[in-house]
C-alpha positions as CSV (number, residue, x, y, z in Angstrom):
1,X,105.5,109.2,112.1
2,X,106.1,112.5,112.3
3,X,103.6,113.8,115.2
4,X,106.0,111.4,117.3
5,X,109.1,113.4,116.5
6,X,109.9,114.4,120.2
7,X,110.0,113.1,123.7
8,X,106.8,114.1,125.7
9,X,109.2,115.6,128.0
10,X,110.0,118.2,125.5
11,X,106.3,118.7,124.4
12,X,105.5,119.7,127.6
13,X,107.8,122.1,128.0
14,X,107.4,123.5,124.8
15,X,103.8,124.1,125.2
16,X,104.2,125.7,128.5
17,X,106.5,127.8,126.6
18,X,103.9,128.5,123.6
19,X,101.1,129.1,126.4
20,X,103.5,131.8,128.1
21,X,103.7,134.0,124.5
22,X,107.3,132.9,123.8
23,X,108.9,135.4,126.3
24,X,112.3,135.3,125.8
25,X,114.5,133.4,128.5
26,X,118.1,132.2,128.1
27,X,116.5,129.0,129.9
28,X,113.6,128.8,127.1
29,X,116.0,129.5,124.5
30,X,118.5,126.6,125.5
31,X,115.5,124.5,125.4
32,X,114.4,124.9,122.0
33,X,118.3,124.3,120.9
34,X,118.2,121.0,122.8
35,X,114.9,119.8,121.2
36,X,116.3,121.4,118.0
37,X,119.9,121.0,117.9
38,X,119.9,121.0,114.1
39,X,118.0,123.9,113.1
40,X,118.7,127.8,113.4
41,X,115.2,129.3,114.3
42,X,111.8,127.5,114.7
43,X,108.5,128.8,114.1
44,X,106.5,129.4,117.4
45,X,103.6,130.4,115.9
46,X,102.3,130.0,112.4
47,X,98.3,130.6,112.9
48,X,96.0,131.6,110.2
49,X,91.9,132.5,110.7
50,X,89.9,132.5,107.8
51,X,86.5,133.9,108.0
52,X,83.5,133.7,106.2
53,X,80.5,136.8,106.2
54,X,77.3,137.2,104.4
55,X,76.8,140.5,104.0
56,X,74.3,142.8,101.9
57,X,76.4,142.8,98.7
58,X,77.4,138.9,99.1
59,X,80.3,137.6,100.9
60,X,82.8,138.7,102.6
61,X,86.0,136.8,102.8
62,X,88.9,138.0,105.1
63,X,92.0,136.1,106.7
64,X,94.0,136.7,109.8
65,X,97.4,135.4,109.7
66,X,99.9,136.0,112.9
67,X,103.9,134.3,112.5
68,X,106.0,134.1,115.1
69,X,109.4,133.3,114.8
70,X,112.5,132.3,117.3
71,X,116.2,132.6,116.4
72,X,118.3,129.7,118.1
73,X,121.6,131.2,116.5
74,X,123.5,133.8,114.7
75,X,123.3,132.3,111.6
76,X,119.9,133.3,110.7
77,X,120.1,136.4,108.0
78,X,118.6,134.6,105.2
79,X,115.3,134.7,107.8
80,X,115.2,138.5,108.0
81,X,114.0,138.6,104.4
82,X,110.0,138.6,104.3
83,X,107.6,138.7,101.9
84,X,103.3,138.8,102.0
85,X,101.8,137.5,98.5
86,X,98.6,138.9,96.8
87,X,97.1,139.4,93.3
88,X,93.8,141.1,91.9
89,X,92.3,138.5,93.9
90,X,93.6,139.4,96.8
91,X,94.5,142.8,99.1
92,X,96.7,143.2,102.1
93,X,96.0,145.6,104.8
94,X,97.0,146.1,108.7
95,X,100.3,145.0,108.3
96,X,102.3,144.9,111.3
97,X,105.8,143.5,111.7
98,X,108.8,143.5,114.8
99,X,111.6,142.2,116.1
100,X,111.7,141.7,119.8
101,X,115.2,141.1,120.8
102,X,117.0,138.9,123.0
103,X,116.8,139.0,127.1
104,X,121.0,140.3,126.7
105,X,119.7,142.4,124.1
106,X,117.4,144.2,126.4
107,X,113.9,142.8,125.1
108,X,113.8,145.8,122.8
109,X,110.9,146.0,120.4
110,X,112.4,146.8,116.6
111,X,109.5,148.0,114.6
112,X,109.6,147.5,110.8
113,X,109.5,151.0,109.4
114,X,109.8,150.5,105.5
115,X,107.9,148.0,103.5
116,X,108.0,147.9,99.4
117,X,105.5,146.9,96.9
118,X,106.5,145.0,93.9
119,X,105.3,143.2,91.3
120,X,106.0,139.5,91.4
121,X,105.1,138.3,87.8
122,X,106.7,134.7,88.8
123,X,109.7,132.8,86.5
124,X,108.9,132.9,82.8
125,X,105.8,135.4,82.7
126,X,105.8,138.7,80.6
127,X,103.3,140.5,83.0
128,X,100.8,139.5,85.4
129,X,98.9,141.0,88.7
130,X,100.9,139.2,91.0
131,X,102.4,141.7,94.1
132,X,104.5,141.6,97.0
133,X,105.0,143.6,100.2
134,X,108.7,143.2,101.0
135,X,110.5,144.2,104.3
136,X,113.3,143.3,106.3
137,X,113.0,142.0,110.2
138,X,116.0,144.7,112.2
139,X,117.9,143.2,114.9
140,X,117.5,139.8,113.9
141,X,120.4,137.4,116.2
142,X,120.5,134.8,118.6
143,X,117.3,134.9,121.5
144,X,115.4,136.9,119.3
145,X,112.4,136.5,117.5
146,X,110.2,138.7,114.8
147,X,106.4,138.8,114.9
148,X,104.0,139.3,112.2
149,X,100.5,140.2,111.6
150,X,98.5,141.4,109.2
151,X,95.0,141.1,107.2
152,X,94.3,139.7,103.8
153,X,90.9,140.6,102.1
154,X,90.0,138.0,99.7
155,X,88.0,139.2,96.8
156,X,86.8,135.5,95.0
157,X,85.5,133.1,96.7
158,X,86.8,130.9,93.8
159,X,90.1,131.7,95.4
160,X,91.1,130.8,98.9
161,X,94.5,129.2,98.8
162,X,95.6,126.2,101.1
163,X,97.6,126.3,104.8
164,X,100.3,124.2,105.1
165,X,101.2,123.2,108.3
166,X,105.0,122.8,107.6
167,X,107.8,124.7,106.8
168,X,111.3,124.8,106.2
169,X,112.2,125.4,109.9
170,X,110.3,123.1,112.3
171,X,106.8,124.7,113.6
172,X,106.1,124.4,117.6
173,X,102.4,125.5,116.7
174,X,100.5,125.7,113.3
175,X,96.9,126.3,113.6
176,X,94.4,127.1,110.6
177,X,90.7,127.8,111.0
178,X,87.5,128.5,109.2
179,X,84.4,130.2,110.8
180,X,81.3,130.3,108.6
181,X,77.6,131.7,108.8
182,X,74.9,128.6,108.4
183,X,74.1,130.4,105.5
184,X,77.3,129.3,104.0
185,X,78.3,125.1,103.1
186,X,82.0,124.6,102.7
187,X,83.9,121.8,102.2
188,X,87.5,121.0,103.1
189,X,90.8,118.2,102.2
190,X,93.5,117.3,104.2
191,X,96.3,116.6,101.2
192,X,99.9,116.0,101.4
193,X,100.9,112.6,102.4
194,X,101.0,112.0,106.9
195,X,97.9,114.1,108.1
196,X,97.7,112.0,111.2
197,X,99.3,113.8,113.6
198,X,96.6,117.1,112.7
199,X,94.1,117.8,115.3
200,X,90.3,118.8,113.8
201,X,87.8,120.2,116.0
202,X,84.7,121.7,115.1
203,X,82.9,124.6,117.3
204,X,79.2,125.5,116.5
205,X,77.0,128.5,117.4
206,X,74.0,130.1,117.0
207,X,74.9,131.5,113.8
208,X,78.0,130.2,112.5
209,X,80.2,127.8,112.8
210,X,84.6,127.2,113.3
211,X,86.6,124.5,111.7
212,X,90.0,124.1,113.4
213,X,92.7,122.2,112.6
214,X,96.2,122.5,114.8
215,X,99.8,120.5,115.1
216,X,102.5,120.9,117.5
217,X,106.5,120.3,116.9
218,X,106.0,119.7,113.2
219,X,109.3,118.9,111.7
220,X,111.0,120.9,109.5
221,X,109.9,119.7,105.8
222,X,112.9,117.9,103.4
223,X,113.0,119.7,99.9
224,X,115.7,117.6,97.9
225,X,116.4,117.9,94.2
226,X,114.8,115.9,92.0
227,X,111.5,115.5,94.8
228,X,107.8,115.5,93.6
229,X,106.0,118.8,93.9
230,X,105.7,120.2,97.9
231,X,102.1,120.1,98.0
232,X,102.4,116.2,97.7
233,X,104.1,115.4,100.3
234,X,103.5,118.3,103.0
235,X,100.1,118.4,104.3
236,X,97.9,120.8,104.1
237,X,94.2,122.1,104.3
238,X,92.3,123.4,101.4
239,X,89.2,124.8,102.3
240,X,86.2,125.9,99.7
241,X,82.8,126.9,99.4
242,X,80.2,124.6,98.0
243,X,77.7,127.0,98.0
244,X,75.7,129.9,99.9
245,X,72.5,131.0,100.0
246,X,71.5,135.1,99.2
247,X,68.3,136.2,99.1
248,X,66.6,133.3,99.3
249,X,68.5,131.6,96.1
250,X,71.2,129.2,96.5
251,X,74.3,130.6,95.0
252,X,76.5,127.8,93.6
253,X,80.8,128.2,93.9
254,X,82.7,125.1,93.9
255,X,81.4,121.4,95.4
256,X,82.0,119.4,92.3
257,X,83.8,119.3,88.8
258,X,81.0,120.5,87.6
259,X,81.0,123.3,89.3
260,X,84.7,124.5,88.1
261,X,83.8,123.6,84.8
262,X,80.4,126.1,84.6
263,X,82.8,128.3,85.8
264,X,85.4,127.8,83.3
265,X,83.2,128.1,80.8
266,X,81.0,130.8,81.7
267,X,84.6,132.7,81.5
268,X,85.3,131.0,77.9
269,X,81.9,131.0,76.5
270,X,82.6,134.2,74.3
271,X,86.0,133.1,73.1
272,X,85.9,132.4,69.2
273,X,81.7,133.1,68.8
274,X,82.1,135.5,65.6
275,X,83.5,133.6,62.2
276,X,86.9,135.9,61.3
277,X,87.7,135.1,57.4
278,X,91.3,136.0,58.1
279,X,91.9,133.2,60.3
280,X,89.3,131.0,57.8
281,X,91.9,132.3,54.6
282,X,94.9,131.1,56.7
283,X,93.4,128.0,57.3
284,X,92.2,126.9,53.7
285,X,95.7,128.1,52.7
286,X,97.3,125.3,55.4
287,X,95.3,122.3,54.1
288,X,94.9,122.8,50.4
289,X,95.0,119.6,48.5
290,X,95.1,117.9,51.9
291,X,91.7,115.1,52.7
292,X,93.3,113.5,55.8
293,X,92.8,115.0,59.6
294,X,95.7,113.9,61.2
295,X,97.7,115.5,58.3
296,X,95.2,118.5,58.3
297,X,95.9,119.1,62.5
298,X,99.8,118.6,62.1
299,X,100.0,121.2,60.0
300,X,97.9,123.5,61.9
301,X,99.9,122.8,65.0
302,X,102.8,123.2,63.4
303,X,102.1,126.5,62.1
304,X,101.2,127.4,65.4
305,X,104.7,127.1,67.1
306,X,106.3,128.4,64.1
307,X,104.4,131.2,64.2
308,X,103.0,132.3,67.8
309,X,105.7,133.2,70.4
310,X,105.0,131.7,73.6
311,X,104.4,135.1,76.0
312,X,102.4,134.8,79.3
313,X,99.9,136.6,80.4
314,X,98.5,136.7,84.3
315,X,97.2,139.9,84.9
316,X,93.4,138.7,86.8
317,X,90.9,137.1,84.9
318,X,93.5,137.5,81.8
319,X,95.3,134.1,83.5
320,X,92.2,132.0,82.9
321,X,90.7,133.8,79.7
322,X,91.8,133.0,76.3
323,X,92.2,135.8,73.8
324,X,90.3,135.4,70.5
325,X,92.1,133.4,68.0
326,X,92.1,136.5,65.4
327,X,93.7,139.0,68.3
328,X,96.6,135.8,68.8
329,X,97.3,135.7,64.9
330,X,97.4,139.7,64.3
331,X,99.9,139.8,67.7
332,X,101.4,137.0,67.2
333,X,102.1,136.1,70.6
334,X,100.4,134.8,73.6
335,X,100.3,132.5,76.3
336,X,99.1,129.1,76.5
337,X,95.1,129.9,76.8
338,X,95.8,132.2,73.9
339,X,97.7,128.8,71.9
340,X,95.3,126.6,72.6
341,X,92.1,129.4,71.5
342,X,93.9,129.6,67.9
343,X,94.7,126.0,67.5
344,X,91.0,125.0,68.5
345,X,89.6,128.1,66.4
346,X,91.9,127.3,63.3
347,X,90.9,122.9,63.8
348,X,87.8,123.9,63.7
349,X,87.9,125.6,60.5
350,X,89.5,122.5,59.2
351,X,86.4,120.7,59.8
352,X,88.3,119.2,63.1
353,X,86.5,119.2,66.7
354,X,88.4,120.7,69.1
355,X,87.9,122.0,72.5
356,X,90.0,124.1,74.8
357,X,91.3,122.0,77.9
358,X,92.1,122.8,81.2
359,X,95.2,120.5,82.7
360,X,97.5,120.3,85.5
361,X,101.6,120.1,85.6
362,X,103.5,117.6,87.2
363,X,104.1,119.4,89.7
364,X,100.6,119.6,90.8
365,X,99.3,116.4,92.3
366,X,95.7,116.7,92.6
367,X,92.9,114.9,90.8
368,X,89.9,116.8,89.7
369,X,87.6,114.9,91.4
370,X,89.6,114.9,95.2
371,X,90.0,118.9,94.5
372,X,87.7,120.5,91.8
373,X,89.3,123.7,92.2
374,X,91.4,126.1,89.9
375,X,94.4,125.1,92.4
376,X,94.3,121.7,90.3
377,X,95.2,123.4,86.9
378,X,97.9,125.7,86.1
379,X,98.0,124.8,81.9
380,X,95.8,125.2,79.0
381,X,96.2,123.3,75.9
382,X,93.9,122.0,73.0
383,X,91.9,118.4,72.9
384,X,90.9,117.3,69.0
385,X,88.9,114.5,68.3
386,X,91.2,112.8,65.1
387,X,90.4,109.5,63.5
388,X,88.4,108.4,66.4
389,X,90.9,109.6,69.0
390,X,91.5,112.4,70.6
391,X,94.8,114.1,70.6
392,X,96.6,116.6,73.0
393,X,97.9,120.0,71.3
394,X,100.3,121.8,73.9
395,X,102.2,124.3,71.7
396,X,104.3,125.7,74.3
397,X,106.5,123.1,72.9
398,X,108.2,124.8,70.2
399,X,109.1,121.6,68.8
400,X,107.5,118.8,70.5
401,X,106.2,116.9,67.3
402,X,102.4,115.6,66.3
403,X,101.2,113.0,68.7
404,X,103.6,113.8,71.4
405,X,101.9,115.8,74.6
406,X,104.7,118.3,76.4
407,X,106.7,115.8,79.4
408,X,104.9,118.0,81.9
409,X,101.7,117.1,81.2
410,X,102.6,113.2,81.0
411,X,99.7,111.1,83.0
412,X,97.9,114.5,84.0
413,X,94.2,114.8,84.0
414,X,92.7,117.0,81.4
415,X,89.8,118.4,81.5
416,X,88.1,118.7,78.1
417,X,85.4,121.8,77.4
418,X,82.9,120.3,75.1
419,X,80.3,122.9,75.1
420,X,77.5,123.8,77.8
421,X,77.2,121.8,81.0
422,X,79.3,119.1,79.1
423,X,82.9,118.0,79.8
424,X,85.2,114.9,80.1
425,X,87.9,114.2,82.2
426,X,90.8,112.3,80.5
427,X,94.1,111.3,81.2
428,X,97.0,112.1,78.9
429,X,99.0,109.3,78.1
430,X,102.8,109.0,78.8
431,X,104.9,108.5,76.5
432,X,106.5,104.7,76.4
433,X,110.4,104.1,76.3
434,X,110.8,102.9,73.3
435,X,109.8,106.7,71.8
436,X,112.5,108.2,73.7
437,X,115.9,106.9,73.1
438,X,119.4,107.2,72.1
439,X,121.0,104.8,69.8
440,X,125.1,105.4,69.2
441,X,127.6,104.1,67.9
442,X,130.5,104.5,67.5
443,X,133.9,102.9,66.0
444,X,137.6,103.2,67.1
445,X,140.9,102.3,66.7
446,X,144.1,102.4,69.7
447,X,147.3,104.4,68.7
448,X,149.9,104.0,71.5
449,X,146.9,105.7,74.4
450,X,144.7,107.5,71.6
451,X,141.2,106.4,70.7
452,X,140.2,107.8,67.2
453,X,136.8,107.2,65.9
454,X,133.6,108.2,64.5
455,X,130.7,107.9,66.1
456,X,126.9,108.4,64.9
457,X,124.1,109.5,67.8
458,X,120.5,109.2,67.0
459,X,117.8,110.7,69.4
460,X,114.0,110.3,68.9
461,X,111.1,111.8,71.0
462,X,111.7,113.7,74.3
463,X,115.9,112.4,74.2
464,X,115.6,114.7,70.5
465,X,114.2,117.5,72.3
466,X,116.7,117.7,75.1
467,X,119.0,118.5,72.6
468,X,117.2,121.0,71.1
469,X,116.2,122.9,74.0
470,X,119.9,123.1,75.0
471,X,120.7,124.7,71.5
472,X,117.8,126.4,71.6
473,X,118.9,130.9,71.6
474,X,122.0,130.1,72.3
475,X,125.1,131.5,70.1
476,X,126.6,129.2,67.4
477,X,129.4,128.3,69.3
478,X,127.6,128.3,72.3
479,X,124.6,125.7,70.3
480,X,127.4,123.8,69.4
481,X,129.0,123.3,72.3
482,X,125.6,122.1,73.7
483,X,125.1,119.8,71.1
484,X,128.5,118.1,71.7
485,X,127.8,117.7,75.6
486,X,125.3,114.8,74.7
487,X,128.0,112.9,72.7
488,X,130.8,112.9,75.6
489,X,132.7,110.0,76.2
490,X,135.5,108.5,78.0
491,X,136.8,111.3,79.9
492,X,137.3,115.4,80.1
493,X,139.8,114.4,77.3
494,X,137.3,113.8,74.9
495,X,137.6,115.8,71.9
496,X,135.2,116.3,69.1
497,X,137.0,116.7,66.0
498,X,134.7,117.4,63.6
499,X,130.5,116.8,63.5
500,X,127.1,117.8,61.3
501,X,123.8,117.1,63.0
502,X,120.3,116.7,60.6
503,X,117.2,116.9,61.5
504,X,117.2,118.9,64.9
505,X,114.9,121.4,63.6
506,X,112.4,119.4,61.4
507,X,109.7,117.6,64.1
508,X,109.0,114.7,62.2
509,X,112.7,113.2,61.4
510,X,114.9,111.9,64.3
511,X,118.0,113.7,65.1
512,X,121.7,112.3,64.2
513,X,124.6,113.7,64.9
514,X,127.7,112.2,62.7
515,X,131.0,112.8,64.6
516,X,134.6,112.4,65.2
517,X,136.7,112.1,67.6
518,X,139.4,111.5,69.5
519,X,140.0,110.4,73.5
520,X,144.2,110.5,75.0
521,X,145.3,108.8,77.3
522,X,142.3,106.6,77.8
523,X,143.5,103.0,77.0
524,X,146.5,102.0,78.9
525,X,149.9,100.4,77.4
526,X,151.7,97.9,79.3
527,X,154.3,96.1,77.7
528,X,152.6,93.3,75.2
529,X,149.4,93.9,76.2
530,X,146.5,96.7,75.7
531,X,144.1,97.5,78.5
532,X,140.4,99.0,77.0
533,X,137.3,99.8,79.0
534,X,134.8,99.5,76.2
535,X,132.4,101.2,78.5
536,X,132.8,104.8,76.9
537,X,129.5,106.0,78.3
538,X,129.4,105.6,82.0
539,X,125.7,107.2,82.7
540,X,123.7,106.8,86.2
541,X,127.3,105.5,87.5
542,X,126.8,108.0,90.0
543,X,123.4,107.7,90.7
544,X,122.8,105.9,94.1
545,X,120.6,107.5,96.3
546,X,121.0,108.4,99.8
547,X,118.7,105.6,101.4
548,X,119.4,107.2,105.0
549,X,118.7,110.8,104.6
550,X,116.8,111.0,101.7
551,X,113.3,111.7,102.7
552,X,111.6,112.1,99.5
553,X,110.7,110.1,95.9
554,X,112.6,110.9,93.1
555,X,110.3,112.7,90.0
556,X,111.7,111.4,86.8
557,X,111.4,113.4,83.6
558,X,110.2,110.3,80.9
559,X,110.7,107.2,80.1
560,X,113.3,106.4,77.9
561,X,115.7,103.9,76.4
562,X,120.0,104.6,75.9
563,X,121.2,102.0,73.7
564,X,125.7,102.6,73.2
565,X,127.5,100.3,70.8
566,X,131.4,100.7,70.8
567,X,133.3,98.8,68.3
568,X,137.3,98.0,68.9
569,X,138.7,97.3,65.6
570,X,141.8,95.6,66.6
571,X,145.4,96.5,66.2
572,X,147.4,95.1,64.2
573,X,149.0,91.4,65.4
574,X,147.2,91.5,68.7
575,X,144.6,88.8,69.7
576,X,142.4,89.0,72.6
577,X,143.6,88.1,75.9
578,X,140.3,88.9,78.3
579,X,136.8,89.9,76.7
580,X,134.7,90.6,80.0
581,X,131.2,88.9,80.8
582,X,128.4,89.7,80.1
583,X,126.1,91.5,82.8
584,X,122.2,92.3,82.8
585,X,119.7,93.9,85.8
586,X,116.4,93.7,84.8
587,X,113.3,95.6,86.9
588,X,109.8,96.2,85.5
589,X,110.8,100.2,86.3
590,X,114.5,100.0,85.7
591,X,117.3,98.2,84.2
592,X,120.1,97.7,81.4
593,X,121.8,94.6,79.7
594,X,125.9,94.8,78.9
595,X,127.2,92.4,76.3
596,X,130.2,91.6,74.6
597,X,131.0,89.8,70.9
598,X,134.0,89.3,68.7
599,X,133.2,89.5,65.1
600,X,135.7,89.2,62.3
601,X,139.0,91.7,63.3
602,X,136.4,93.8,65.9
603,X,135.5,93.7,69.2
604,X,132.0,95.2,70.1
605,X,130.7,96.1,73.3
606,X,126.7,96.6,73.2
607,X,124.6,98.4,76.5
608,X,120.9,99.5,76.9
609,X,120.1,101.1,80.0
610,X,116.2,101.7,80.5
611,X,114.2,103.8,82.5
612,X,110.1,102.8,82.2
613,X,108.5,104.3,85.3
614,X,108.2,108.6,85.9
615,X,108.6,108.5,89.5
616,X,111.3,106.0,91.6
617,X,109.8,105.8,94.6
618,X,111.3,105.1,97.9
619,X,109.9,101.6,98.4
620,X,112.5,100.9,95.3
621,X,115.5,102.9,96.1
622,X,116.7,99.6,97.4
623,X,116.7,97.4,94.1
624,X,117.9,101.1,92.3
625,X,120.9,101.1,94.5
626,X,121.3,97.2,94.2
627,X,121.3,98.2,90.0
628,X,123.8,101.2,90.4
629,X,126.1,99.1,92.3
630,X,125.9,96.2,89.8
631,X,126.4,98.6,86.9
632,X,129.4,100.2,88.4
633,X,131.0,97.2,88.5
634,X,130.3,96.1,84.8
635,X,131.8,99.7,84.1
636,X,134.8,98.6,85.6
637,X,135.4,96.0,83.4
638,X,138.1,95.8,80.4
639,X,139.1,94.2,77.5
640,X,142.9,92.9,77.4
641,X,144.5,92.6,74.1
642,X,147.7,90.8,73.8
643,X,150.9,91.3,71.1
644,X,150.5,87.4,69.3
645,X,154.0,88.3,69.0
């Protein structure tokens, strides 16, 4: 367990130290490198006080935050750089930041004297309200250590956040708290994997009441490629309010699903309400001569990522209000509330229900029911009831095809609007193996050390749109070379001669790439006798995992199936010598099968590797490695061919 991380002879004298205000010693600083020999700085203090006020006009909602950081080395520029995040939701104020430096230094006191505002839209959106104050921390070196304060005004109660008590240095004391009027109920969670070690008190008076939670010489966190979202393995504290009472009514935020939903829709409610006969036109035009849903909603959803450019929008209330359907078609563009308003609007036209749903990414790990709050949704897409079923529309996919949901919405709850006071939470299903594979094969010949062949790669379902999404606004040249990378083989000698792909760009036909090819000085001559590894794909060979120092589960992006057939069509006058075993390593998450065959004047070499579970978890990094090692050794093998002569 983490809380047990150091000796209690070092706790002690770390909380003397914390007690004192962190003055700077070269005796305190030599401490902190012996309890923290592997770390350039630590945070002293990470404290944040939230507090709640009923005031005339409603609540008020303000946060203290204080950070307090100590430099164990010289190597600690890339800890200068500080930033303080806020939207239209959100306000800074009292901001006051300093470097104190070392006892050689002279304790000096550095003030910050220039701090920027920008605009921090985030990766992939066109223009949102998100800001930034930006400053640097002067004098930052070994002994000393930069101190910040400053005030956040929170304007929604809807909206306030999560603390986590780690970071990426260790933290000597994190300390979050919430002190409310009796006017006020809140609620809290403790997410994000070990929240043992986090101490809770609770501190009542008169007229309101504190919430405290604290930790002492929390580790520095682990953030490894490949690892599930932060805020599932870190802890953390979300706080919200249930509800207040003003005025002698009881005012309603968020306790319960329900709640989020009324709020979601009171903000949706108007979205679509007027008939537009452009949009109906465009419709009828669609699904002329067409009496089948399914058939009807594929084309609807198809014209929709033809037709509307994916451009996001988070200015506000604009990140959690569609636009109308008609406003989408005229620009068209919008985000992904603004997809799933037109496909819903232009289904319904069809005589389809649909519903505008609210859903989480992968990368957000929270249930609806353990956190009904807009921190548990990030996505919007469209929910249609079809044939009895009900189907999941996310055309931020540009060419995800009919029936498939994106991969980052795989297993996620959705939560489906279906009118007033009426919802359903439903999961999205993943997407089995056997819908995502690769099928090639490919037959050669040996000429002295040259393989020439042709080959022939199929890709279905998310393995299809890898390949696509690689292409995708890239140059020709560039596209092709793309395209190529997921028919390599053998070696960096592999050479693709000549190739045509079909089907990349129509959704409903798999994708095949004919090739061919050639691959020197890949088989190996040695007097009468030919030496062939078979194995021209040699994928996940180089996918152990670290058992000792990785920390973390490994997110996987689908589940899928690789299926490579080569096909030796023997030289002339040789016989085989050696055709190697057959090997197999089977796991319900995890596996593949190798086999080998003579058939008339060919030798063929057949392998499936499969992948059926979305997250490898460390509890099986054991029987993974056990599989790499075993595969490995398969790839190893080779087929010997000898002159009958």
């Amino acid at each position: 367990m983490w809380k047990a991380v150091v000796a209690l002879i070092f706790n002690i004298a770390i909380l003397f130290i914390a007690a004192n205000g962190f003055a700077q010693s070269a005796q305190k600083i030599d401490l902190l490198k012996t309890q923290f020999p592997e770390t350039n700085a630590v945070l002293a203090v990470n404290k944040e006080a939230l507090t709640i006020e009923l005031k005339e006009t409603g609540l008020a909602i303000t946060s203290d935050n204080y950070y307090e950081m100590v430099y164990l080395t010289d190597h600690v520029n890339e800890y200068a750089n500080k930033s303080i995040y806020y939207s239209d939701f959100s306000d800074v104020a009292n901001i006051e930041a300093k470097t104190i430096t070392s006892e050689k230094a002279g304790n000096k006191t550095l003030k910050v004297l220039n701090i920027f505002t920008k605009d921090d839209f985030g990766s992939g959106i066109f223009y949102g309200s998100g800001k930034k104050k930006e400053f640097v921390f002067p004098g930052v070196q070994e002994g000393a250590r930069s101190v910040l304060s400053y005030k956040e005004i929170i304007k929604d109660p809807h909206f306030l956040g999560a603390f986590y008590f780690g970071s990426y240095v260790p933290v000597i004391n994190g300390e979050y708290s919430v002190t409310f009027p009796k006017e006020v109920k809140i609620k809290y969670r403790l997410l994000g994997g070990d929240t043992s070690g986090i101490e809770f008190s609770s501190k009542p008076n008169k007229k309101s009441t504190t919430y405290t939670w604290k930790v002492k010489n929390f580790p520095a966190m682990n953030f490894e490629e490949d690892s599930p979202p932060l805020n599932s393995y870190s802890p953390h504290v979300v706080v919200y309010i249930d509800e207040y009472v003003f005025n002698g009514q009881t005012v309603k935020v968020l306790g319960e699903v329900k709640d989020l939903y009324n709020w979601y829709y009171s903000l949706t409610k108007g979205v679509n309400d007027k008939e537009d006969e452009g949009m109906k036109t465009i419709v009828d035009s669609l699904i002329k001569g067409v009496n089948n849903d399914s058939e009807k909603a594929k084309r609807i959803f198809y014209w929709v990522q033809d037709k509307i450019k994916y451009v996001a929008f988070e200015a506000g209330l604009e990140g959690f209000v569609p636009r109308n359907a008609a406003l989408v078609c005229s620009r068209k563009y919008g985000d992904c509330k603004d997809m799933a308003s037109i496909i819903t609007n232009m289904m319904n036209y069809a005589g389809i229900k649909a519903h505008l749903t609210w859903i989480g990414t992968r990368d957000i790990p929270y249930t609806y029911e353990d956190v009904p709050l807009p921190i548990t949704d990030n996505h919007m897409i469209a929910c249609a009831e079809i044939n009895g079923k009900k189907l999941f529309f996310d055309a931020t996919g540009i060419c995800t095809p009919y029936g498939f949901p994106t991969a980052m919405i795989q297993g996620k709850e959705a939560l489906v609007g279906e009118g007033e006071n009426k919802f359903e939470i439903i999961k999205v299903p993943v997407v089995p193996k056997e819908k995502n594979t690769l099928n090639d094969t490919c037959t050669f010949t040996v000429e002295n050390k040259i393989l020439k062949g042709k080959g022939k790669s199929v890709f279905t379902g998310y393995k299809k749109l890898d390949v696509f999404y690689k292409r995708y606004a890239k140059s020709k040249e560039e596209a092709n070379d793309a395209v190529k990378a997921f028919i390599y083989k053998g070696s960096n000698k592999f050479n693709v001669t000549d190739f045509k792909y079909d089907g990349l760009d129509d959704r409903d036909k798999d994708l095949t790439i004919d090739y061919d090819f050639t691959l020197p000085d890949y088989a190996q001559v040695l007097s009468d006798q030919i030496y062939v590894n078979l194995n021209l794909d040699k994928s996940f060979g180089n996918e152990e995992v670290d058992i000792h120092n990785r920390k973390t589960d490994r997110v996987i992006e689908y589940k899928f199936i690789n299926h490579h057939t080569s096909k030796l069509e023997l030289p002339q006058g040789f016989n085989i010598k050696y055709l190697p075993p057959n090997d197999s390593f089977h796991d319900d998450e995890f596996g593949y099968d190798i086999s080998y065959k003579k058939e008339n004047n060919s030798i063929y070499c057949d392998k499936s590797i499969y992948i059926n579970q979305l997250l490898l978890q460390k509890s099986k990094f054991e029987t993974w490695n056990k599989m790499i090692s075993q595969l490995n050794k398969a790839y190893k093998e080779v087929v010997v061919l000898q002159n009958s002569k």
